[in-house]
C-alpha positions, 0 to 999 in steps of 0.5 A, spaced: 059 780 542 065 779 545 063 772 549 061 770 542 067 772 538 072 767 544 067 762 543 067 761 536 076 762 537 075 756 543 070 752 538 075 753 532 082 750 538 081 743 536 080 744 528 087 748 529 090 742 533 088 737 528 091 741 522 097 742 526 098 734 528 097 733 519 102 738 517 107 735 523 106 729 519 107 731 513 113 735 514 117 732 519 118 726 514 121 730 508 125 734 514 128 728 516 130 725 509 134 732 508 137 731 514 139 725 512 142 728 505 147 731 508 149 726 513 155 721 511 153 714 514 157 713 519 154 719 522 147 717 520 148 710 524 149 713 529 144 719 528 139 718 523 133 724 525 137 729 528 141 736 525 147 735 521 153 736 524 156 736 518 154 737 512 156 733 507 153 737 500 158 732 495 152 727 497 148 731 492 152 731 485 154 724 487 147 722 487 146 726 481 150 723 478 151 717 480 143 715 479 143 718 471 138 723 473 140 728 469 136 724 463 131 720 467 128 728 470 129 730 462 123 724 461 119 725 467 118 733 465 117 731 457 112 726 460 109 731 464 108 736 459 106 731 454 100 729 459 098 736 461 097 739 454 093 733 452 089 732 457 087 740 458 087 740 451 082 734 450 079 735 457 077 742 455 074 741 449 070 735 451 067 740 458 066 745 454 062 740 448 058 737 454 057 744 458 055 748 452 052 743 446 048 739 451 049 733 446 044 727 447 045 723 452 051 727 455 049 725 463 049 717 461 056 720 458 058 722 464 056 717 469 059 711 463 066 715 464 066 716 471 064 708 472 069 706 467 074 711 471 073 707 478 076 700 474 083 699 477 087 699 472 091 693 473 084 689 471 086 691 464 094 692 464 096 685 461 092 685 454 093 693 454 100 691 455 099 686 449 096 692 445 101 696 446 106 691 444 102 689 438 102 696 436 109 698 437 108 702 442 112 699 449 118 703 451 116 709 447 115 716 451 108 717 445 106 710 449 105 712 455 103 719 455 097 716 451 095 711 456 097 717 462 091 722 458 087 716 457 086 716 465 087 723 467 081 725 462 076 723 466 077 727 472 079 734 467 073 733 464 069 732 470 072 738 474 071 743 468 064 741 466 063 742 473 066 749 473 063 750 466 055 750 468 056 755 473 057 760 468 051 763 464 053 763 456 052 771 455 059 772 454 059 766 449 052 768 446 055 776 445 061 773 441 057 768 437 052 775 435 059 778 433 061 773 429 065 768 432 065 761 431 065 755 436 073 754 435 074 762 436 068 762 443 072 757 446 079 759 445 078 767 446 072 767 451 072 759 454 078 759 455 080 765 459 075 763 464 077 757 465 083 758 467 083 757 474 078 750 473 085 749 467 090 750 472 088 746 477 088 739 473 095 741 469 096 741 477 093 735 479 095 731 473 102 733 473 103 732 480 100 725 479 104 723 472 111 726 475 110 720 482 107 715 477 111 708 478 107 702 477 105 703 470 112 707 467 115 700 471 111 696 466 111 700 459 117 703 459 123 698 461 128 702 457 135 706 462 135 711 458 127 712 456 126 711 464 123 717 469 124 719 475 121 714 479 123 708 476 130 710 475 131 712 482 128 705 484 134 702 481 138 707 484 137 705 491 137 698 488 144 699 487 146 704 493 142 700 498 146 701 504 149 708 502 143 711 506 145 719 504 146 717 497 139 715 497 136 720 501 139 726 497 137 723 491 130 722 494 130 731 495 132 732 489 126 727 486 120 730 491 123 738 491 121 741 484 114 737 485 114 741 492 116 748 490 111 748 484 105 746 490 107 751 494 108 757 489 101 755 485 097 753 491 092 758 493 090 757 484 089 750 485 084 751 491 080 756 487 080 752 481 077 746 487 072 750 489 070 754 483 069 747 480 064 744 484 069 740 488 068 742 495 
């Protein structure tokens, strides 16, 4: 027993080593660009991944100031919202449509809207930009919150129908004997247990929307309609050389995305695995 108990510990060495090689490389980067936000440039000249000797804490107004992020963060979180509700709205009601229901070719459904998922997006961006120019939808917040929905739905609906299967309906069926409409079995008996499978895509796709570039750069191209990202590339445009201006505003854009991972991580890996997505 105890022979087997260290083999196991011996065995599992190298999958610990690993797993420490890929947390090194994920957060010395960021402990770096910390430590570079609170250095002035002369001293991260001649030191630049070092501990500060001293810090410099007026690098982060500066930025914030400087950079207008107090405007630009007000944007990314309304589209951030924006897409989270409709796409656990939406993505919601689809899963539970094409878990429960069973409608009439829902497999070739979801084989056609995972295929049409797997298409870059940049096949489609110069007539979907002439649409939305057309339609009166370039640089408006509602824009691009439509076509950020339109790309995250197929993989919340994925997730939750995957999560739906795997729950027998009996508690679906008692409230429809007690009465309840579909509406009511989905918003007070569904809903409830999806929450982890819902957690996990409001997670995912808030994560993904808040460090989106390319199509905010192309439909939004407003300053003051702007998200973060997009700004803050103008920002390090314009302070190109003030390495700790850009660094701490860096902080700020990555820190409120990092705190919220950190805090619901443990649900985001239940709702992962509950969904099928092991």
């Amino acid at each position: 027993m105890i022979h087997r108990l260290f083999g196991q510990r011996e065995n599992l060495a190298p999958n610990y080593i690993i797993l420490g090689l890929l947390c090194a490389f994920a957060v010395i980067p960021i402990l770096i660009l910390g430590f570079n936000s609170l250095k002035s440039n002369l001293e991260l000249g001649e030191n630049s991944i070092g501990f500060p000797r001293q810090f410099q804490w007026s690098n982060y107004p500066d930025a914030w100031e400087q950079g207008g992020f107090a405007v630009t963060m007000t944007n990314s979180v309304i589209f951030v919202v924006g897409t989270v509700t409709g796409v656990v709205v939406l993505g919601g009601m689809a899963a539970y449509a094409l878990a429960r229901l069973n409608p009439r070719g829902s497999n070739l459904y979801m084989i056609y809207m995972l295929s049409l998922s797997t298409i870059p997006f940049w096949l489609y961006a110069v007539p979907l930009f002439i649409l939305w120019k057309n339609l009166s939808l370039l640089n408006t917040r509602f824009g691009l919150i439509i076509i950020y929905i339109a790309l995250n739905s197929p993989f919340a609906i994925f997730l939750l129908r995957s999560f739906l299967v795997k729950f027998p309906p009996d508690f679906e069926d008692a409230a429809r004997v007690d009465g309840a409409t579909e509406m009511q079995v989905l918003t007070k008996v569904v809903m409830p247990i999806m929450c982890p499978g819902l957690l996990t895509v409001a997670l995912v796709v808030a994560l993904g929307v808040w460090g989106e570039f390319q199509i905010a750069l192309i439909f939004m191209q407003e300053d003051e309609k702007m998200p973060l990202t997009t700004s803050y590339f103008n920002f390090m445009r314009r302070f190109s050389r003030d390495w700790s201006l850009t660094a701490a505003g860096a902080i700020m854009m990555i820190l409120p995305v990092l705190i919220i991972f950190m805090g619901l991580q443990r649900r985001f890996v239940e709702g992962l695995t509950q969904g099928g997505l092991k």
